[in-house]
C-alpha positions as CSV (number, residue, x, y, z in Angstrom):
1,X,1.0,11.8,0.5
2,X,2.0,12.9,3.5
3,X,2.8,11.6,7.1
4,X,3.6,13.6,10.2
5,X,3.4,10.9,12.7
6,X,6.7,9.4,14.6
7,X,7.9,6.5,15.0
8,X,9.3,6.9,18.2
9,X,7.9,4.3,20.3
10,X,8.5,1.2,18.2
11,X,11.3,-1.0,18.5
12,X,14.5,0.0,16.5
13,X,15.6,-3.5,14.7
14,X,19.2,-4.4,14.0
15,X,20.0,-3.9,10.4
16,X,23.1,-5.4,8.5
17,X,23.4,-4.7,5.2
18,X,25.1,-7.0,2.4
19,X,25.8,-5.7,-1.4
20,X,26.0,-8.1,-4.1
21,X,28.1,-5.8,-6.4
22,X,27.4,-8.0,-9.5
23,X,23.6,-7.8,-9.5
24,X,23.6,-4.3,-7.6
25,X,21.1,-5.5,-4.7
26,X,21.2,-5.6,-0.9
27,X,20.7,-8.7,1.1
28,X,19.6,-7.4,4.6
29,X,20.0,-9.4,8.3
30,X,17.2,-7.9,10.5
31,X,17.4,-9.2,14.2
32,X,15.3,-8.0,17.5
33,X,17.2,-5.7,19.6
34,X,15.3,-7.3,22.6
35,X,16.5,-11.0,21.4
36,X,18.7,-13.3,19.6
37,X,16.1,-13.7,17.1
38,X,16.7,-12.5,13.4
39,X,15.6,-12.7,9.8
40,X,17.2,-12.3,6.1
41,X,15.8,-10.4,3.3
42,X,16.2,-10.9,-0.5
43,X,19.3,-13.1,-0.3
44,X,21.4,-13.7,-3.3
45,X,23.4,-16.6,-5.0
46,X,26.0,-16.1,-7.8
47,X,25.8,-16.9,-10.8
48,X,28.5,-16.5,-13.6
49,X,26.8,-16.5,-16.6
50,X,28.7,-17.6,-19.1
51,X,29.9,-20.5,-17.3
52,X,26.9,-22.0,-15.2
53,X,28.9,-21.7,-12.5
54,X,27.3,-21.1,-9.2
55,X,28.7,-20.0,-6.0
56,X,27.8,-19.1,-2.3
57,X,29.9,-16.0,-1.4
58,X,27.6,-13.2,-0.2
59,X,25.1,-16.2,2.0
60,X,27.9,-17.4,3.3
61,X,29.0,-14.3,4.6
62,X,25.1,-13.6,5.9
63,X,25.7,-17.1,7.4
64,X,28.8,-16.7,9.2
65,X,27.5,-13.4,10.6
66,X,24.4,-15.1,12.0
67,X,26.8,-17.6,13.5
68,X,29.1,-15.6,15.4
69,X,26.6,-13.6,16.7
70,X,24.5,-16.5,17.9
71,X,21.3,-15.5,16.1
72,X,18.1,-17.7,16.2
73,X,17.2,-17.3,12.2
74,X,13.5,-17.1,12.2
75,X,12.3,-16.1,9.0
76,X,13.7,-16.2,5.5
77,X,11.8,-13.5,3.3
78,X,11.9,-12.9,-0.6
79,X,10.1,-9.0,-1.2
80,X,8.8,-10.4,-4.6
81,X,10.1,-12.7,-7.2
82,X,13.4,-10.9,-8.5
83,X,14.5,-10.6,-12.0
84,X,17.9,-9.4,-11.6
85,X,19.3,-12.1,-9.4
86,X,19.0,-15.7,-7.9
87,X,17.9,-16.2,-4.3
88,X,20.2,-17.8,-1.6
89,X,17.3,-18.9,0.7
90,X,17.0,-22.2,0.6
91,X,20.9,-22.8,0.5
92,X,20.8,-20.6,3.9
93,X,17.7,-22.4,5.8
94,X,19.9,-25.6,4.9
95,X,22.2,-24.3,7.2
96,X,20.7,-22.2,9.8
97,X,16.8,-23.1,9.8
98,X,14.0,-20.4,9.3
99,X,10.6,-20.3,7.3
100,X,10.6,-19.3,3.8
101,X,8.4,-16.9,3.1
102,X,6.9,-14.6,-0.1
103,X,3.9,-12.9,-0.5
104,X,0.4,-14.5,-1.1
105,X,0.1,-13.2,-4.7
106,X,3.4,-15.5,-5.8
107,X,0.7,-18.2,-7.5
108,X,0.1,-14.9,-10.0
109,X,3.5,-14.9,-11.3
110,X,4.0,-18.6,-11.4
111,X,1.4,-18.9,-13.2
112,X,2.6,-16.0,-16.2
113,X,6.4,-17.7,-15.8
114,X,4.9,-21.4,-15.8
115,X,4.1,-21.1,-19.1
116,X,6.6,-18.8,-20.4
117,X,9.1,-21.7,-19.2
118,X,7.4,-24.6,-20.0
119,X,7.5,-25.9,-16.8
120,X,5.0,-28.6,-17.0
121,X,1.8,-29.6,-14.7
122,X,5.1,-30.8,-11.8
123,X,5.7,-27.2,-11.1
124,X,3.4,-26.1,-8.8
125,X,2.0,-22.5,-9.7
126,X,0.1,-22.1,-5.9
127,X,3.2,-21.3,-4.0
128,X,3.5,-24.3,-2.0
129,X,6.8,-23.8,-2.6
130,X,7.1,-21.5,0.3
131,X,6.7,-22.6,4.2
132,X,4.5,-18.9,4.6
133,X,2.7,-16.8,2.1
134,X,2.1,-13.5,3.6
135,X,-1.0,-12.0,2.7
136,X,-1.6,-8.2,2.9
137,X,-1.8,-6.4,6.3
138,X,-0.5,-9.5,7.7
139,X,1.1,-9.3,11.3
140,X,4.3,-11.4,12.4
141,X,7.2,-11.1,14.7
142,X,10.4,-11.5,15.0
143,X,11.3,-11.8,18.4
144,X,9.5,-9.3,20.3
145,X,9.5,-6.9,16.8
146,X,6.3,-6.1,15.2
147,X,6.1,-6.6,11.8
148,X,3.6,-6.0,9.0
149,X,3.4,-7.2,5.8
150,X,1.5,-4.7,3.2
151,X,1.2,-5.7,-0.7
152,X,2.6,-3.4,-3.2
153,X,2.5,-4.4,-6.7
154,X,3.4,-3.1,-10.1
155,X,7.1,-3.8,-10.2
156,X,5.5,-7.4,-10.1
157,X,2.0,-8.3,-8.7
158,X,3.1,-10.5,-6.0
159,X,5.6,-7.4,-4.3
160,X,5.2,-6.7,-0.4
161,X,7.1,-4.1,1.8
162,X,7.6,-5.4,4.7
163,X,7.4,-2.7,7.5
164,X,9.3,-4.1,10.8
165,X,9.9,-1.6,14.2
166,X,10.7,1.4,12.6
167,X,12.0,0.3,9.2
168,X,10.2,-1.0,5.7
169,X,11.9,-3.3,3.3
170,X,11.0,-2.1,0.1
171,X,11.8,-4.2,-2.5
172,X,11.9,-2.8,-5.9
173,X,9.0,-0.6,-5.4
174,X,11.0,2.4,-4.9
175,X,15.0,3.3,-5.0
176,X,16.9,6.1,-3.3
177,X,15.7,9.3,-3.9
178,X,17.6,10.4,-7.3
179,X,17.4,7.5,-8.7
180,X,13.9,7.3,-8.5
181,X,11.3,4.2,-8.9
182,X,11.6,0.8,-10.2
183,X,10.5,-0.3,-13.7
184,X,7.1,-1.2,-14.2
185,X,7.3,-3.6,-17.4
186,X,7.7,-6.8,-17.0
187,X,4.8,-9.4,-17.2
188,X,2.2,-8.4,-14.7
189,X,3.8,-4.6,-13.9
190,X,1.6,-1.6,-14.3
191,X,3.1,2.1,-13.7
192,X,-0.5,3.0,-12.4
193,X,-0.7,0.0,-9.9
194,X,3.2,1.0,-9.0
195,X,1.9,4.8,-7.8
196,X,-0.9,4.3,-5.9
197,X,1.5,1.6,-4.3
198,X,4.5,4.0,-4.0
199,X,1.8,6.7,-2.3
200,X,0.3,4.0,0.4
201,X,4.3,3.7,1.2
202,X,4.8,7.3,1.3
203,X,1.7,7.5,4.0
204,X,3.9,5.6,6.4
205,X,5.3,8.1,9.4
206,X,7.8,10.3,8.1
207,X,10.9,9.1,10.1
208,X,10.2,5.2,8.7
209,X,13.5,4.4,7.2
210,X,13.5,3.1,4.0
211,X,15.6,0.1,2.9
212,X,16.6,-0.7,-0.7
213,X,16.9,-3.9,-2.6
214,X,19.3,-2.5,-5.3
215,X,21.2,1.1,-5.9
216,X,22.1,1.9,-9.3
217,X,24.0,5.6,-9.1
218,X,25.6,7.6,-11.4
219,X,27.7,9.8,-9.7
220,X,28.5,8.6,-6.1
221,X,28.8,5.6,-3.9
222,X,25.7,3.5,-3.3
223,X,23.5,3.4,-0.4
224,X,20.8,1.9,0.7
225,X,18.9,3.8,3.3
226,X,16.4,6.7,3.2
227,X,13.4,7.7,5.2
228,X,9.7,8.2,3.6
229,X,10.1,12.4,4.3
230,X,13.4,12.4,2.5
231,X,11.9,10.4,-0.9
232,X,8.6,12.7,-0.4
233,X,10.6,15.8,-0.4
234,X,13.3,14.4,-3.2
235,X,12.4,11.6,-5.2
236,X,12.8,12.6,-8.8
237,X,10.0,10.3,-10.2
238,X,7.3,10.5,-7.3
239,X,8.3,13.7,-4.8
240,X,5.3,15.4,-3.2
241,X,3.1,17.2,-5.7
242,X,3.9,14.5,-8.9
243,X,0.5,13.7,-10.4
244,X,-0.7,10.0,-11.0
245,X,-0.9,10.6,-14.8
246,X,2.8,12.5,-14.6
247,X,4.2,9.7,-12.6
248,X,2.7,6.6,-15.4
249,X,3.7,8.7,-18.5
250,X,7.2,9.6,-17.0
251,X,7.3,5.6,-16.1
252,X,6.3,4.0,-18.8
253,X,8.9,6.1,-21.4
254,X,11.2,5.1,-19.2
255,X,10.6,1.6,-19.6
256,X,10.8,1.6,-23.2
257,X,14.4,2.3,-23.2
258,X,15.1,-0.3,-21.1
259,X,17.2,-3.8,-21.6
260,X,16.1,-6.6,-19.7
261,X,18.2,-7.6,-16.4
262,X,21.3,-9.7,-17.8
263,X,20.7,-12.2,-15.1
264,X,16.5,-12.4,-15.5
265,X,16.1,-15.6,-17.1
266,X,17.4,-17.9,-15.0
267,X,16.7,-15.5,-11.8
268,X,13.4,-16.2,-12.6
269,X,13.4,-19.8,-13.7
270,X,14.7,-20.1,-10.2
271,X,13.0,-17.7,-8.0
272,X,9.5,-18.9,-8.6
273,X,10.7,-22.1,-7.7
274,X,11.5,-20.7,-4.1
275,X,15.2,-20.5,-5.1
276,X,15.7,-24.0,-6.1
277,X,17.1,-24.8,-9.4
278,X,14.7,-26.3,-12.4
279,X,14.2,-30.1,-12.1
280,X,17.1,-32.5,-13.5
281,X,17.2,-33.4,-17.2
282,X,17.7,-37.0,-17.8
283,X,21.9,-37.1,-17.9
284,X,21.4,-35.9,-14.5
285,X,22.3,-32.5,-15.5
286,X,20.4,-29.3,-14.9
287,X,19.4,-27.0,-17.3
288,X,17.8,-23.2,-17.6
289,X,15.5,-22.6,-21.0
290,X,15.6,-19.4,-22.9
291,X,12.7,-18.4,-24.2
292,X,12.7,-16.9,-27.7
293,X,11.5,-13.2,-27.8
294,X,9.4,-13.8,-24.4
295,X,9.9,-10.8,-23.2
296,X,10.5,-7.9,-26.3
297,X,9.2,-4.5,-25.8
């Protein structure tokens, strides 16, 4: 697993980081160093639960940064289809533009989450949803950046990292380096497909920085940056040397001990919907479903 090269000559993007403190994930503004042009990764939108109130607070700030800087938004990227929170996307291309975008393998989990919802033959389970489905190895830019989009499942089948300059947007496939990897049990999540994903990161050029989706610490403040040679060297689940069969045994108790995200019902229920809310119910009102013992251990 690993990578010597450098990353020297590639463009250095811009990276603003945003925490949403409630749901412990990063929002992330990446722009071209060469141009105005930028993107945002894994937005979020609040929800208080016991209410049904939503709010606007951490896209707004995303939006007012764009705006005082003067930044051409270009794309509007969702890692995978998040469990833990809702995505601000579409509230945020009302306002400033940009293609939505996911990768190809979102018609996978629409599909498992169509029926676990109900949703009826109106949702649309082949990602239409989106204005781009990235599929894997895809090239883009942003600006004069080169990106690359590169599919790694197991958290959830449709993830991607996408690698842009000299940084990669990880997603949930892998967290700073003691807290280790990301769970591997929800529908469609394999600790085996999550390795071999987590080692074809890990072959990326040592000096790659690494950029989280979520931090979840125990004894300091969180972060949310790393490099490929620091999780190699110091990743408690998946450091150099960790065996495949180690890794997926070490995973999968793991998982068993785990509650399901407080927020993964209607995350979800929203998220494969490209972060629009469920359809209307006939008072005009609109509704998320629970789903009786959907998703027990």
């Amino acid at each position: 697993m690993n990578q010597t090269s450098s990353n020297t000559e590639m463009l250095k993007p811009e990276v603003s980081a945003f925490f949403d403190k409630q749901t412990a994930t990063f929002s992330y503004v990446v722009k071209d160093q060469m141009s105005p042009a930028c993107a945002v990764i894994d937005s979020v939108m609040e929800l208080d639960y016991p209410s049904g109130t939503i709010t606007f607070k951490g896209a707004d700030a995303i939006i007012a940064h764009i705006k005082d800087r003067n930044l051409d938004l270009q794309w509007l990227i969702e890692t995978h289809v998040h469990a833990d929170h809702l995505s601000a996307a579409p509230y945020i291309q009302e306002q400033l533009g940009g293609k939505l975008a996911i990768g190809d393998k979102i018609n996978i989990v629409q599909e498992v989450f169509g029926k676990i919802f109900n949703a009826g033959t109106e949702f649309a389970r082949d990602g239409s949803q989106f204005y781009h489905l990235f599929t894997d190895g895809e090239e883009y830019n942003i600006g004069k950046l080169k990106c690359k989009a590169i599919h790694t499942p197991g958290h959830t089948p449709a993830c991607m990292t996408h690698v842009i300059g000299d940084a990669a947007f990880v997603g949930d496939t892998i967290f700073m380096p003691d807290v280790g990897t990301a769970r591997a049990d929800f529908p469609g999540g394999n600790a085996r497909t999550l390795f071999k994903s987590i080692k074809a990161l890990m072959s990326l050029p040592a000096d790659t920085r690494l950029f989280m989706c979520h931090d979840y610490p125990e004894n300091r403040a969180v972060e949310y940056l790393t490099t490929v040679a620091d999780e190699l060297k110091n990743n408690i689940h998946v450091h150099e040397g960790v065996a495949e069969d180690e890794f997926v045994k070490r995973r999968e108790a793991r998982d068993a001990t785990l509650a399901m995200p407080n927020l993964i019902l209607p995350s979800l229920q929203v998220n494969m919907r490209a972060g629009h809310m469920p359809p209307k119910d006939d008072n005009g009102m609109v509704y998320f479903r629970i789903p009786v013992n959907a998703f027990k251990h």
